[in-house]
C-alpha positions as CSV (number, residue, x, y, z in Angstrom):
1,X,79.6,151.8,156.0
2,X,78.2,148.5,154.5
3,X,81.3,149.3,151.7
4,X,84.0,149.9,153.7
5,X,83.4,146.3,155.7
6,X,83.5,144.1,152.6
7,X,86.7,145.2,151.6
8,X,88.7,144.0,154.1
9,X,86.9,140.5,154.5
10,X,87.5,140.0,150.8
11,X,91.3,140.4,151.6
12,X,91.2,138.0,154.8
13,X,89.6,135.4,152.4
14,X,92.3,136.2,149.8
15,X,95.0,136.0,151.6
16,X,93.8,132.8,153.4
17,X,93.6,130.9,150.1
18,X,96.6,132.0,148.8
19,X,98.6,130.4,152.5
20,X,96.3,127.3,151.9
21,X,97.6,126.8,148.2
22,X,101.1,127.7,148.9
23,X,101.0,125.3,151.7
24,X,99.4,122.8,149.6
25,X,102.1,123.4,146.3
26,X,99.1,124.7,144.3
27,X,101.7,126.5,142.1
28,X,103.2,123.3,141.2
29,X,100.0,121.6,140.0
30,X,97.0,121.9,138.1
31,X,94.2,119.6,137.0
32,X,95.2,117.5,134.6
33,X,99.4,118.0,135.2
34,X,101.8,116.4,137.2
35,X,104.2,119.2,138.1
36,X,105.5,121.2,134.5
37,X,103.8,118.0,132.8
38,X,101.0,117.3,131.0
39,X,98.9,114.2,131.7
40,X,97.4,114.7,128.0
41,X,98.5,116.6,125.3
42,X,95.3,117.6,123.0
43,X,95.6,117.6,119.0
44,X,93.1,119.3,116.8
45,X,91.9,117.7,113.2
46,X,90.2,119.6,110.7
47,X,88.3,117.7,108.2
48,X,85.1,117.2,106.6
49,X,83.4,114.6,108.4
50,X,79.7,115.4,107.1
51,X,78.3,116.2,103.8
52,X,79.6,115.5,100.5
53,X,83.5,115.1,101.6
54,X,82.8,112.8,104.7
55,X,84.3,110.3,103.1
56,X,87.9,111.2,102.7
57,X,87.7,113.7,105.6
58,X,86.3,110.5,108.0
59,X,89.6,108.2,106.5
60,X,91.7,111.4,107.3
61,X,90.7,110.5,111.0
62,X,91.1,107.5,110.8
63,X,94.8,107.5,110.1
64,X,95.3,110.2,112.7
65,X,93.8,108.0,115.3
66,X,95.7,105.3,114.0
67,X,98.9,106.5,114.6
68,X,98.1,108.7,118.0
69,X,96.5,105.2,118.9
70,X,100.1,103.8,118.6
71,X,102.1,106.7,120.2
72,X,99.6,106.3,122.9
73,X,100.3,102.2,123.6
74,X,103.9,102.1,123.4
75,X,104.5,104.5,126.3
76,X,103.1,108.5,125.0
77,X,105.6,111.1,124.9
78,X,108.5,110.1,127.2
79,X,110.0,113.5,127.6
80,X,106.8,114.3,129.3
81,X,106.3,112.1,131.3
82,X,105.1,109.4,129.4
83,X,101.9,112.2,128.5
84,X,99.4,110.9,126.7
85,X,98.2,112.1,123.6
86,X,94.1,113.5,122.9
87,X,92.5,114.0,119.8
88,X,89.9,116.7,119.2
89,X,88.1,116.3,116.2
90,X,86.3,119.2,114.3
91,X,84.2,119.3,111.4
92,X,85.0,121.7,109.0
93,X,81.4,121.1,107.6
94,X,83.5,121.8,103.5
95,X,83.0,125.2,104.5
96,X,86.2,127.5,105.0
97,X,84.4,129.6,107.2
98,X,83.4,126.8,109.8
99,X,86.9,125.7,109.6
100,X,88.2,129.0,110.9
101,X,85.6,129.1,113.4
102,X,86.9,125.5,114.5
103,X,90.4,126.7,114.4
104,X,89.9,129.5,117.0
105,X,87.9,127.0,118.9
106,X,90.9,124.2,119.2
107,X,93.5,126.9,119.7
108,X,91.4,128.6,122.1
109,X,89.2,126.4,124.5
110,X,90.7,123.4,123.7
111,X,94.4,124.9,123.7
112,X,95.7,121.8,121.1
113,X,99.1,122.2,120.5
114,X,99.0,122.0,117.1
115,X,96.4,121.0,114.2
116,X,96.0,118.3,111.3
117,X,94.0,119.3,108.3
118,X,92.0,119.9,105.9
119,X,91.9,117.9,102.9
120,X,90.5,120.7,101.0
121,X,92.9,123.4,100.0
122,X,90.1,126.3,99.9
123,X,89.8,125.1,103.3
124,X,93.4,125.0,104.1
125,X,94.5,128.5,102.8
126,X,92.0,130.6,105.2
127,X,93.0,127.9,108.0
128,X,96.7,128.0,107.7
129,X,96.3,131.7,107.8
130,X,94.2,132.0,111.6
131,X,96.9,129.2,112.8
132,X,99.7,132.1,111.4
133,X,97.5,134.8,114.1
134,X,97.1,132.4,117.1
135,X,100.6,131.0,116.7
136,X,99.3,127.6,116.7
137,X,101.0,124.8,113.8
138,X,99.0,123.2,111.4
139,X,100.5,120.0,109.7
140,X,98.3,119.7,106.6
141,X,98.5,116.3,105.5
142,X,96.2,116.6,102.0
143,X,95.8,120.3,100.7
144,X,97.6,120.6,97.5
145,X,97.5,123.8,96.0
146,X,101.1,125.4,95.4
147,X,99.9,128.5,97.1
148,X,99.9,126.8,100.7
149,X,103.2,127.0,101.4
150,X,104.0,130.2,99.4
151,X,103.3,132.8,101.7
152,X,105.6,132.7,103.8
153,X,104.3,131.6,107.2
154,X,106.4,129.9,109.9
155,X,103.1,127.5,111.7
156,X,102.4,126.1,108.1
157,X,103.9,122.4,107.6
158,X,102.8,120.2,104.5
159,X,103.8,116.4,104.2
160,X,102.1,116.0,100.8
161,X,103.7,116.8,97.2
162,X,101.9,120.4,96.3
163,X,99.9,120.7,93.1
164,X,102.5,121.6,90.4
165,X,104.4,118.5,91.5
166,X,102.0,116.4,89.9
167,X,102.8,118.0,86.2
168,X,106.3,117.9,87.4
169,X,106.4,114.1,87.6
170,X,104.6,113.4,84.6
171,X,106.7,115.1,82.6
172,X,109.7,113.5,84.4
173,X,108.3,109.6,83.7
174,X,108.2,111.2,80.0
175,X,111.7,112.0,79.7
176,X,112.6,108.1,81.6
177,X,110.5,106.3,79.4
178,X,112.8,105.3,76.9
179,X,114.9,104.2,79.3
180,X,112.4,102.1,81.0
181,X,110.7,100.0,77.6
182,X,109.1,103.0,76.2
183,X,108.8,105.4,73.9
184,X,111.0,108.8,73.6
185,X,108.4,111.4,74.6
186,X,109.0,114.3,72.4
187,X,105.7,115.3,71.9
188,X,102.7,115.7,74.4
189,X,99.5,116.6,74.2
190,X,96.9,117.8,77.2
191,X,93.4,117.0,77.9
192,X,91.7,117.9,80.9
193,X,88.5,119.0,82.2
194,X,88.0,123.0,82.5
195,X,87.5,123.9,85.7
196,X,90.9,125.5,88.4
197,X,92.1,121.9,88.5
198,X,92.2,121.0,85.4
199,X,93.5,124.6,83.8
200,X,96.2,124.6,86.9
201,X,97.7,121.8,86.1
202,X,97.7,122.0,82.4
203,X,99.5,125.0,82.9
204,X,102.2,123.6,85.0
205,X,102.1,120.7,82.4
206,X,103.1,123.1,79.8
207,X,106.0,125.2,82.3
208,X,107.8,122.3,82.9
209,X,107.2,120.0,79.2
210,X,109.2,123.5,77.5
211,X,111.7,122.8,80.7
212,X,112.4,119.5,79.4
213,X,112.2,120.6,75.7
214,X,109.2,118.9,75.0
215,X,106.7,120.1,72.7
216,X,103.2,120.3,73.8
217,X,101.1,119.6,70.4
218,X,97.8,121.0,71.6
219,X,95.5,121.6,74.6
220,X,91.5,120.3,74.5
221,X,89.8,120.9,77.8
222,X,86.0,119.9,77.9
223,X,83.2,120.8,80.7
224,X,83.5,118.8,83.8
225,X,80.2,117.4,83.4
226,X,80.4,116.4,79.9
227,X,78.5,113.3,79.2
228,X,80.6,112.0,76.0
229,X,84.5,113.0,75.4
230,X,84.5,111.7,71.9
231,X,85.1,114.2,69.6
232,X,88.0,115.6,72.3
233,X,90.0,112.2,71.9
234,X,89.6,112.5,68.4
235,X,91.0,115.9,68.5
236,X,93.9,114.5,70.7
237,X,93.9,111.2,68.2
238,X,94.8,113.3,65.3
239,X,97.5,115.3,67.1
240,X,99.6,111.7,67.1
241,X,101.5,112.7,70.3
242,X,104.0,110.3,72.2
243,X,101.9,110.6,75.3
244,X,98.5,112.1,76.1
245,X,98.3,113.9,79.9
246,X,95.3,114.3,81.2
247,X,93.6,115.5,84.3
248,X,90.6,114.5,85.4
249,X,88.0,113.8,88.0
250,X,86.2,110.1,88.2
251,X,83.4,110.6,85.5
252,X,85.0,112.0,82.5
253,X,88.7,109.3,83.6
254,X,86.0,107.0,82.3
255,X,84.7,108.7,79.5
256,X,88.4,109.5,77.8
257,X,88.8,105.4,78.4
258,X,86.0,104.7,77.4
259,X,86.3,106.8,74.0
260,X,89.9,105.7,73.8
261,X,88.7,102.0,73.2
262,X,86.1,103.0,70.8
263,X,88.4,105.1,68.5
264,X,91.0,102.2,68.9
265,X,93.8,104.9,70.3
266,X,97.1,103.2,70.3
267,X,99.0,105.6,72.9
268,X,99.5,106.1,76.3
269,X,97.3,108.2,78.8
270,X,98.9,109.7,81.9
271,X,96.8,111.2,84.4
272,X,97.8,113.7,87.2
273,X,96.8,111.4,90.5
274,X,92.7,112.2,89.3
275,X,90.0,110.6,88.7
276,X,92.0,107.4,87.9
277,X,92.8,106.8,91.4
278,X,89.2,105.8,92.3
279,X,88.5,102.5,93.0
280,X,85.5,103.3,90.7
281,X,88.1,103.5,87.8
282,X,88.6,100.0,87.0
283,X,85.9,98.7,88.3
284,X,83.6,100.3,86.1
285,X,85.7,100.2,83.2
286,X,87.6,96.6,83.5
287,X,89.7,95.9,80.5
288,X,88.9,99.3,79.2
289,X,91.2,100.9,81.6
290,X,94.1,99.0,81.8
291,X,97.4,100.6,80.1
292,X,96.2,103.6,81.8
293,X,98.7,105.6,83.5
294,X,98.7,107.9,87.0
295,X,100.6,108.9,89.7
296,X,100.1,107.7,93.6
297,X,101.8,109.0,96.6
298,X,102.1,106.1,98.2
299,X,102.3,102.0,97.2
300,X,103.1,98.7,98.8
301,X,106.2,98.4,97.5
302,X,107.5,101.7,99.8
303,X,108.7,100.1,103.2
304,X,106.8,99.9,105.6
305,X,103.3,100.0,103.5
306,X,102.6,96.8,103.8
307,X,102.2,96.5,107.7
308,X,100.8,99.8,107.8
309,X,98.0,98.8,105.4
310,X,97.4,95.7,107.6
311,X,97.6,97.8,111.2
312,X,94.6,99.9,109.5
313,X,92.8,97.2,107.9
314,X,92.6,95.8,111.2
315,X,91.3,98.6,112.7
316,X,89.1,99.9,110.1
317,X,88.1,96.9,107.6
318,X,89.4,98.2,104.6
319,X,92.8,99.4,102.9
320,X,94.4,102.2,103.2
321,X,93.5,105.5,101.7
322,X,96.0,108.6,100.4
323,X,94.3,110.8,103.1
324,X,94.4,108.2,105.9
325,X,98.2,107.8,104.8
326,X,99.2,111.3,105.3
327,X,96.8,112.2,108.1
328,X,99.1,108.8,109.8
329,X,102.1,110.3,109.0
330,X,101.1,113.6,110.3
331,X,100.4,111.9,113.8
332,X,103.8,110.4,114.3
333,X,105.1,113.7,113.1
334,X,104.0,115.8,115.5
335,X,104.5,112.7,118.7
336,X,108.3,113.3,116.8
337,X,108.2,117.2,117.5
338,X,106.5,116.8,120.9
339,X,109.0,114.5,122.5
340,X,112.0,116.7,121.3
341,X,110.1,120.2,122.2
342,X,109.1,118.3,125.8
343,X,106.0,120.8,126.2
344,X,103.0,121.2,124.7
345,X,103.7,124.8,124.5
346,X,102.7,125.4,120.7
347,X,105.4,127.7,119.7
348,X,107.9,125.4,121.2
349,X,106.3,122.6,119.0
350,X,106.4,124.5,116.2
351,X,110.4,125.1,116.4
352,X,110.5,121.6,116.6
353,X,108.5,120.8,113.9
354,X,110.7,123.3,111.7
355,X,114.0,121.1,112.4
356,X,112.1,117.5,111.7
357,X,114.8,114.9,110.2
358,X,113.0,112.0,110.1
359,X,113.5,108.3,108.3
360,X,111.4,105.2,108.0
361,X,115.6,103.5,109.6
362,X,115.0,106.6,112.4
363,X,111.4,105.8,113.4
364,X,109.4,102.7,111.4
365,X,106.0,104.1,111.3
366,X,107.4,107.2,109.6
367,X,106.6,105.5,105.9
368,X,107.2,107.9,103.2
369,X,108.5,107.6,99.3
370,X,111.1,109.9,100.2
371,X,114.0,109.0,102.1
372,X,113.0,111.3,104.8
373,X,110.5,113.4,106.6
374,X,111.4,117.0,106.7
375,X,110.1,120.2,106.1
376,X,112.0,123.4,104.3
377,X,111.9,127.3,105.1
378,X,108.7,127.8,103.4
379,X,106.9,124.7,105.3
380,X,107.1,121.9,102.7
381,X,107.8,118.6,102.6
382,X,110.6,118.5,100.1
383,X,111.1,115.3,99.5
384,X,107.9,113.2,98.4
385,X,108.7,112.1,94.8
386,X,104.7,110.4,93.6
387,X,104.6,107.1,92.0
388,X,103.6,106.4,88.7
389,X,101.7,103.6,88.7
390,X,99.9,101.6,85.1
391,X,96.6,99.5,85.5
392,X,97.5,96.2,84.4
393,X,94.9,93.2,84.3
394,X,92.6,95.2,86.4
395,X,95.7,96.4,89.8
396,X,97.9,99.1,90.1
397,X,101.1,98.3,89.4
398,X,104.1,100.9,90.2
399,X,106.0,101.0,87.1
400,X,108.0,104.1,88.3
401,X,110.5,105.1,89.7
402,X,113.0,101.8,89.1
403,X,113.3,101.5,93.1
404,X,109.5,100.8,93.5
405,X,108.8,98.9,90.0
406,X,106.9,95.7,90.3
407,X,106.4,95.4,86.6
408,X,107.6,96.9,83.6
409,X,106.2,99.4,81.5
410,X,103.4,97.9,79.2
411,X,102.8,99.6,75.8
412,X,98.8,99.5,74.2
């Protein structure tokens, strides 16, 4: 008896409620909308903010914030209402399995319409894979291994040049450089440490050096924690190549300098954008390092650098980073995608993300080497060409291509 009197009270109060919210337009409007809008659209970032990576993966925030900072103060997304844009941070931890973990989370509870990531690229492959399942986007804005973008998924968008680009710009300086005050580079030689980076990239050194029909006149690798890379310059030394291309991490950059000097080598060394890019570099090494040459994907002589570099030293209280760079871009990216998609649906954003067209003259804070933001059938940025930049008298000066040149070419 008890049973058959619930029953039709629980109806009475149903039906009740739903003629209170119809009266009431409870269909129109939920918390946090006005209407069909948003009053905040939430963005995930995956980075390593603790342990040994926290440095990069904290100035990959940094340049996210940045930029959602300034979507945020000139108005938010005007196509929604002027919405408001949230960041939601998640520590990947360095680990690819707390990244996943944090994926499902964002896409889940948090319900971001898309993510910016990783940094790491171990990170990034099992990442860009769970954002494939739950039909989310991921912009990665560092995470350079070719295989990224290779597998054919539609929710994976990279802004940064992919790992074999790298070797592929080397090798195209070499075939400039006797039209720049250099020498004609028919003959390199590789040194690099031994580990995936360093065997990766001297393999795509090799691919495209026989595409340009340059001979490669050997190949030394060494440990990655070698404490003394003399006898390997020596071996390089006695090769006499045009140009030596290395690829390195921070401690054994210095050692090759350092070894270099001592064995009075009289030819230039390239690096692929490693450990020459530290700030350690030259600072440990002083007159030791300069000559050297490496590749950058960004420098002040791209427009729009310059006031970026002050809008973050502003903020943050120091320059710029490569990750803070890309993570920026990656913010004013997706606003891009959002205000032509007008909803936060994901898959909506995706699309829009897909069709991207975007110019430093179309949108100033877009700042790119490229002469546009834009993303092919297989999710990458096509056109990022890296600069190639010499130390001279201690600075990085772009040498490389002519149209962001400061300086010429110096030879040792």
């Amino acid at each position: 008896m008890t049973h058959k009197r619930v029953v039709p009270l629980v109806l009475l109060t149903a039906l009740l409620a739903i003629g209170l919210c119809l009266g009431a337009g409870c269909g129109d409007q939920e918390e946090g909308k006005t209407g069909d809008q948003p009053a905040t659209i939430k963005i995930g970032a995956i980075f390593p903010t603790s342990g040994e990576l926290a440095q990069p993966g904290k100035a990959s925030v940094e340049g996210l914030r940045l930029a959602i900072d300034e979507v945020n103060a000139a108005g938010g997304i005007a196509s929604l209402g002027g919405a408001k844009i949230e960041l939601v941070v998640a520590d990947s931890q360095g680990s690819p399995d707390k990244a996943v973990s944090e994926m499902e989370r964002l896409a889940s509870s948090e319900g971001v319409s898309a993510v910016v990531g990783t940094y790491q690229s171990t990170v990034a492959l099992p990442v860009t894979q769970w954002a494939e399942r739950l039909q989310v986007p991921v912009v990665i804005s560092i995470a350079v291994a070719d295989e990224i973008t290779e597998r054919g998924f539609k929710y994976t968008f990279r802004l940064c040049p992919q790992s074999s680009w790298y070797a592929r710009d080397q090798i195209r300086y070499c075939q400039a450089m006797k039209d720049v005050g250099g020498p004609a580079v028919a003959r390199v030689a590789l040194l690099h440490e031994d580990t995936d980076y360093g065997q990766s990239t001297s393999a795509a050194q090799k691919e495209y050096a026989a595409e340009a029909g340059i001979e490669v006149a050997g190949d030394v690798t060494y440990p990655s924690n070698s404490a003394d890379l003399t006898t390997q310059v020596s071996k390089i030394k006695a090769m006499k190549p045009d140009v030596v291309l290395t690829s390195t991490y921070l401690n054994d950059a210095i050692l090759i300098m350092q070894a270099r000097e001592k064995l009075s080598v009289k030819t230039l060394f390239f690096d692929s954008s490693g450990g020459t890019v530290d700030g350690e570099f030259i600072k440990r090494l002083g007159s030791a390092g300069d000559g050297t040459l490496t590749e950058l994907e960004f420098t002040d002589s791209i427009p729009g650098v310059t006031e970026l570099n002050a809008n973050y030293k502003t903020k943050y209280g120091s320059d710029i980073t490569s990750m803070a760079y890309y993570a920026y871009q990656a913010g004013w990216v997706i606003a891009d995608a959002l205000e032509r998609a007008a909803t936060a649906d994901p898959i909506k954003v995706r699309d829009a993300l897909a069709a991207a067209n975007i110019s430093h003259e179309d949108n100033p804070h877009i700042v790119t080497s490229g002469e546009k933001v834009s993303f092919g059938p297989d999710g990458q940025n096509p056109d990022v060409p890296l600069i190639v930049i010499q130390y001279q008298d201690g600075k990085m000066v772009p040498v490389y291509p002519e149209a962001y040149a400061t300086a010429p070419l110096r030879l040792p």
